[in-house]
C-alpha positions as a printed NumPy array, in Angstrom:
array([[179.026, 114.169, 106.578],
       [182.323, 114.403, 108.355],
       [185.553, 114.12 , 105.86 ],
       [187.142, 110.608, 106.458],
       [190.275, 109.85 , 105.114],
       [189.98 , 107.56 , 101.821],
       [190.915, 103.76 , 102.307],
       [194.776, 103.187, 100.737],
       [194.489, 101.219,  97.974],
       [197.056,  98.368,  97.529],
       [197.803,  96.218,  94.931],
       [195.385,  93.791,  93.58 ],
       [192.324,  95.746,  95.592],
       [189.484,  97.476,  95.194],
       [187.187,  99.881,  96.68 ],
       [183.767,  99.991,  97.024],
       [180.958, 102.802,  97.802],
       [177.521, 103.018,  98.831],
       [175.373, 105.389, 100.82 ],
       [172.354, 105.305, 103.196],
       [170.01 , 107.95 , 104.092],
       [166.969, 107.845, 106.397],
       [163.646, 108.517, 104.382],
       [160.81 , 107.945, 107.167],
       [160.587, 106.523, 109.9  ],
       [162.658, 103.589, 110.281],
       [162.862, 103.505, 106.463],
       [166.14 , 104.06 , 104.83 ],
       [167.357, 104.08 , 100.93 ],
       [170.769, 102.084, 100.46 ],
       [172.557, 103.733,  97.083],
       [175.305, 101.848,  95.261],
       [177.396, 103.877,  93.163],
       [176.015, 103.426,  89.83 ],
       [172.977, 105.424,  91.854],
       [170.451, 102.39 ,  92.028],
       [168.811, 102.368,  94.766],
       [166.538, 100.073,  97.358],
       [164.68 , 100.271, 100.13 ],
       [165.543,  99.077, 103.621],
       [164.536,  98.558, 107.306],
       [164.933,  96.482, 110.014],
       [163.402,  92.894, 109.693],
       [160.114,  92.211, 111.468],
       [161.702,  90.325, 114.294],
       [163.568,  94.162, 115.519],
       [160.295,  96.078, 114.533],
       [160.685,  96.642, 110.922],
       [158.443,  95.841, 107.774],
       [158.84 ,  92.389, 105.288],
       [158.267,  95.166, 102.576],
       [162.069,  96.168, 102.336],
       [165.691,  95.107, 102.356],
       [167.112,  94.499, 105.582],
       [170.579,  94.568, 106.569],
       [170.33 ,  91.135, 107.324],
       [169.054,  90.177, 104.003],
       [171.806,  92.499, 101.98 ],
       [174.407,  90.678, 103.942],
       [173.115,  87.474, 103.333],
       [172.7  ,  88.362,  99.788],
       [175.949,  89.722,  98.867],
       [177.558,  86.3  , 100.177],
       [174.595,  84.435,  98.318],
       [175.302,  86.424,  94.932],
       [179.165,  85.796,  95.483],
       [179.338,  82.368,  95.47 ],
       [177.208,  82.648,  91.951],
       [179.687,  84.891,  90.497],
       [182.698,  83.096,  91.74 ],
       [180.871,  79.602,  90.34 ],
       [180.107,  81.672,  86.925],
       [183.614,  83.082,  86.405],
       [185.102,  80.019,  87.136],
       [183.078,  77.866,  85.145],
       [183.416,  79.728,  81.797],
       [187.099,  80.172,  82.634],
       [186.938,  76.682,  82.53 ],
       [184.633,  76.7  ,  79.622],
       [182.217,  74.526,  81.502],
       [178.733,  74.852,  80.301],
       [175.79 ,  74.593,  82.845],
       [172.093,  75.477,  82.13 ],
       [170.986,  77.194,  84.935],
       [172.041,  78.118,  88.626],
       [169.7  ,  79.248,  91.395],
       [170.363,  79.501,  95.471],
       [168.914,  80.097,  98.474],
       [170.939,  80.799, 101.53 ],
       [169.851,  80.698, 105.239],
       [171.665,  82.374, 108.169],
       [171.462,  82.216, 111.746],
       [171.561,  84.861, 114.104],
       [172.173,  84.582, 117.142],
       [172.612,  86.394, 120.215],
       [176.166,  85.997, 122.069],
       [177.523,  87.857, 124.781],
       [176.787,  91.862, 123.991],
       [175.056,  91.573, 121.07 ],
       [173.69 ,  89.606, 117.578],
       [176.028,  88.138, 115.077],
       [175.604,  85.644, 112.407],
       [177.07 ,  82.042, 113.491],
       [176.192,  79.719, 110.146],
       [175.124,  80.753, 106.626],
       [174.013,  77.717, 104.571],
       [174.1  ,  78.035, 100.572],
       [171.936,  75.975,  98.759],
       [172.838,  76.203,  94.973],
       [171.196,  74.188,  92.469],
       [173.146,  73.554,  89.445],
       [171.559,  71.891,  86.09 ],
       [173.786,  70.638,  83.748],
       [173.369,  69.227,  80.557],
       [174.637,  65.389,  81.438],
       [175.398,  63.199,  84.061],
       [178.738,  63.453,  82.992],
       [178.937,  67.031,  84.182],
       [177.939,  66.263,  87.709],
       [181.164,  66.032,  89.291],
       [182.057,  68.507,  87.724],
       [179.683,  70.865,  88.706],
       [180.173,  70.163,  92.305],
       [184.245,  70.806,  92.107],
       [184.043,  73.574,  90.65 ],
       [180.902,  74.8  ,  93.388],
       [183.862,  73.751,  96.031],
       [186.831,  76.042,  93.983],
       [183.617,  79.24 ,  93.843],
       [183.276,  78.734,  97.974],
       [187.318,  78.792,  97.938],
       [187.719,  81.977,  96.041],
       [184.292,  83.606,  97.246],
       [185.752,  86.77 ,  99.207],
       [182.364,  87.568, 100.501],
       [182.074,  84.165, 102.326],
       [185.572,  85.077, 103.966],
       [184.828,  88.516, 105.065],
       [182.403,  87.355, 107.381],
       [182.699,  86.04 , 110.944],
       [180.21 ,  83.506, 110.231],
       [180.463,  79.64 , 109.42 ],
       [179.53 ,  79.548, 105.593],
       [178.565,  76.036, 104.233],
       [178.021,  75.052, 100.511],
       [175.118,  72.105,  99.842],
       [175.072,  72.035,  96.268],
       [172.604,  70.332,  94.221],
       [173.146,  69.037,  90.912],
       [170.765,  68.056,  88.36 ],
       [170.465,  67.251,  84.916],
       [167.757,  68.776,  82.342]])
């Protein structure tokens, strides 16, 4: 690979590294830095497999999984309990002008909590985790929270 120059590192950042390398044809492995890896392609709809990762799916689920961790952090800052938290997210792509971009990401958490009285709750601090989510602000996309709260 060519020698880039490393990103400057300010104050209050980070940096982050992974790696791709083609492994067939039209089949890649993506390679975080703790040296996990998965297996990718393009989604069926651009001639790939359902059997890997796409890039569309990574993206999606790196602004999925942030909105969990930013919910989590804040909630046992808070020392909120909750019982369990699972979420879909849907995106749309869409074609405009020269090329594909995503336009709307939808996240559908669903939050169980232990009482009724922890409904509210829940949901404010699902609205402070979309605030502080950096994922859902590094992308040109309209991201939307619908959060679900139950009790069991």
């Amino acid at each position: 690979m060519n020698e880039k120059p490393a990103i400057e590192k300010k104050y209050k950042s980070h940096k982050f590294h992974t790696s791709v390398r083609l492994t067939g044809e039209r089949i890649w492995d993506v390679t975080n830095s703790g040296g996990h890896s998965v297996k990718g392609d393009p989604p069926p709809v651009f001639g790939g497999t359902e059997s890997n990762w796409s890039p569309e799916d990574l993206l999606l689920s790196g602004v999925n999984a942030c909105h969990l961790a930013s919910f989590y952090s804040y909630a046992t800052r808070k020392g909120f309990e909750f019982s369990a938290y699972e979420s879909e997210i849907e995106g749309l792509l869409e074609h405009e002008g020269t090329g594909f971009r995503f336009t709307k990401m939808i996240i559908r958490p669903k939050i169980t909590v232990k009482s009724e009285d922890d409904i509210e709750t829940a949901k404010q601090y699902m609205k402070r985790a979309h605030q502080i989510c950096f994922m859902g602000h590094s992308v040109n996309a309209e991201v939307t929270v619908e959060t679900e709260v139950v009790v069991g």
